[in-house]
Structure formats: C-alpha cells, structure tokens
N, C-alpha and C positions, 0 to 999 in steps of 0.2 A: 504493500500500500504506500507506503514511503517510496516509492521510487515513482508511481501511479503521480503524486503532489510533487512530487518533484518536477515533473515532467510539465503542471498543471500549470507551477508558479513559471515556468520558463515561457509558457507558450502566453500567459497572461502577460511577460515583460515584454517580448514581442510584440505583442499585441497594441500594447500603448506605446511602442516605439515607434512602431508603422503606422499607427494614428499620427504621431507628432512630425515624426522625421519621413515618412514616406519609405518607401519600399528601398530604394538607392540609397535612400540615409541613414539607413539601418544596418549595424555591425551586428555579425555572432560576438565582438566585445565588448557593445552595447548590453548585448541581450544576457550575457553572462554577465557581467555588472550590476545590471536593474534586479535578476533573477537573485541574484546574493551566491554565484556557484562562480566554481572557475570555470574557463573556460576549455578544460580537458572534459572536466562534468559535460558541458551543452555538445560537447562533440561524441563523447560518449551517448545521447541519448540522440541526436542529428547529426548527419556527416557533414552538413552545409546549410549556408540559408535558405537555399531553396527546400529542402528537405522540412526548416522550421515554417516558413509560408504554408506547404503542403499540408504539415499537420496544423496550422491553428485554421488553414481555408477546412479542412476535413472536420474538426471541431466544431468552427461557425458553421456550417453547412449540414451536419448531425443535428444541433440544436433548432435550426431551423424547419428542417424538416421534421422534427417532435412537434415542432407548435403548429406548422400546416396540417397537420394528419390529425391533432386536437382540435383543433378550430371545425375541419371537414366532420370531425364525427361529434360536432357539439347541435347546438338545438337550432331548431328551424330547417326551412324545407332547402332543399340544393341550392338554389339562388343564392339565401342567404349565409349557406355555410360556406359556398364556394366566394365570396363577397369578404366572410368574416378572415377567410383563410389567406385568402390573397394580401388582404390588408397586414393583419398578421408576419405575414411575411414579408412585405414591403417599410412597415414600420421598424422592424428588428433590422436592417439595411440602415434604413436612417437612421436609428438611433447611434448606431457603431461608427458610421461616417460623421455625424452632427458633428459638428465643432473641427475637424481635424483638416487645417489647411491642406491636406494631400487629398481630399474625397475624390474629385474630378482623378487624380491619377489612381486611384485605388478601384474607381470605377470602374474607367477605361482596362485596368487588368484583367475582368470581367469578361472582358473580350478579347484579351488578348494571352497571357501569359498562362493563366489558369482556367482556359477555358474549357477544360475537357472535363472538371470537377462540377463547373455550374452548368456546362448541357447534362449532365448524367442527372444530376438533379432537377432540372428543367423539365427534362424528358418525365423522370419520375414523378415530377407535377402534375403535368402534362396529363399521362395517365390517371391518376388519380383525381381528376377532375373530369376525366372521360369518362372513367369508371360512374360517378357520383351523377352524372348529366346519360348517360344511357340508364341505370338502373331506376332515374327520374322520368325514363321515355323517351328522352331527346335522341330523334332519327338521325342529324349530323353532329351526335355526341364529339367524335373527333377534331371535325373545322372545327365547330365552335367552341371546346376546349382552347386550340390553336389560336381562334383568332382572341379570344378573354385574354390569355398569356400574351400574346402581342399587344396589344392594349394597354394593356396594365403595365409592361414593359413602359412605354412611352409615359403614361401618367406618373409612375415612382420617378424617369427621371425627370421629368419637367416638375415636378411637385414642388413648391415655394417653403412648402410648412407642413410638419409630418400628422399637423392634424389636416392638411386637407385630402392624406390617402381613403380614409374610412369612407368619407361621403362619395369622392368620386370612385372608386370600387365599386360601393354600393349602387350607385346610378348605372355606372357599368354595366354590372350583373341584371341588372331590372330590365335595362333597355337590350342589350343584347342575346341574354340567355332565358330570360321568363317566358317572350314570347315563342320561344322554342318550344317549352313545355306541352305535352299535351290537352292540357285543360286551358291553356290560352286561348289550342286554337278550336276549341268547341264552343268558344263564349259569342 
C-alpha cells in the first residue's frame, strides 16, 4: 500500500506542475522535489516523463469515466442522464484546466500527443450513450450518439464559464436527442 501512495503523491506533484509550468516546463526534478522523493525513487516507479503524463492522463481519464457511467445510471429518462453525464464530464475538464495559464496547451495535447488515451475513451462514451439511446428506442442510436459527442465537443471548448456547461448540455440533449425518442414521434 505504501508504494500504491507513493506513486499517488508523485502523480499529484505532477499534476500541479503541468497545471502551473505546462507540459515542456515540467522536470522529472521538479516532480521528484514537489513529491518529497528522490529522484532515483520517481524513476524507479516511471522510466520518463512521458511515462509520468501516461499514468496521471490514465488516472484522470479512470476517474472520469467512474462519474460518466454514475451520472448514465442515475435518475431520469436517457435524455436526461445522457445530458447529466456529459456535463459531468465536461465540468471535471474544466475544473483541472481553470486557472492554469497552460489550458489552451494542455488542450491542444488532447489532440495531439495523447490522443490514443482520449479516443479509447471517446469511443467508450460513444458507446455507452449508444447503448443508453437504443435501449430508449432511438433507431439512429449510433449518428446521434456521434453527433451529441461532436456537439458537446464544440460547447466544452467555446464555454466562457463552467456553469454554463449544464444548461447548454441540457438544451443539447432536449433539442437533439428527445425528438428521436419514440414517444416524440407518436405525439
């Protein structure tokens, strides 16, 4: 278990360094400094930086996929879970970027350096909202999974203020995927 916290308190030094300093400004003897280890320690448990990025993106990326999959199996019909979920997940984004003069470049990683971590999860969204929207009825469960994830894409990053993800999720989900529903189009 000691070695479990060990590993925990290095990937949290990490963590607020790449908030502060950015990905480029950030030393394995930064991180062995902040963490309170030497820096034989952080190599013994990471052969490199990139190795410490992999596991704290593998860390964010676990936690957030726990609270998309809560939110999906919380209360209210598919609309509203898929809405809550999204949000969920967009808000947990902001809140780790707020404040940290690198967000624009840590974004941008997103797409570039670590991008095989967030389509794996993407995809697993993806699905998981396909799942949630056919078992609701929805005949092009799949596009319209696709096109909510593309949308929502564009709103998290244009978003000014992390409370204005909730509402427009929400409006999202209503306008987009309710009328899909089967009892929409019976009315």
């Amino acid at each position: 278990m000691a070695a479990e916290a060990r590993r925990d308190t290095m990937l949290d030094a990490a963590q607020a360094l790449v908030l502060k300093h950015g990905l480029r400004g950030t030393s394995m003897e930064a991180i062995a400094r902040r963490a309170g280890v030497a820096k034989p320690t952080l190599y013994a448990y990471f052969p490199d930086k990139d190795a410490v990025f992999a596991a704290l993106l593998e860390r964010l990326i676990g936690a957030w996929r726990v609270e998309f999959r809560g939110a999906l199996a919380g209360e209210g019909d598919a609309v509203q879970r898929i809405a809550a979920a999204m949000t969920l997940k967009h808000k947990a984004v902001w809140r780790l970027l707020e404040g940290s003069p690198h967000a624009d470049e840590l974004y941008e990683e997103h797409d570039r350096g670590w991008a095989t971590q967030f389509a794996a999860l993407e995809t697993e969204l993806v699905d998981l909202v396909e799942a949630e929207l056919a078992t609701a009825g929805v005949v092009r469960a799949r596009m319209m999974a696709q096109l909510f994830f593309a949308a929502s894409y564009g709103i998290g990053r244009r978003a000014q203020s992390v409370a204005e993800l909730g509402p427009a999720f929400r409006l999202l989900a209503e306008r987009l995927l309710r009328p899909e529903l089967p009892q929409a189009s019976a009315q």
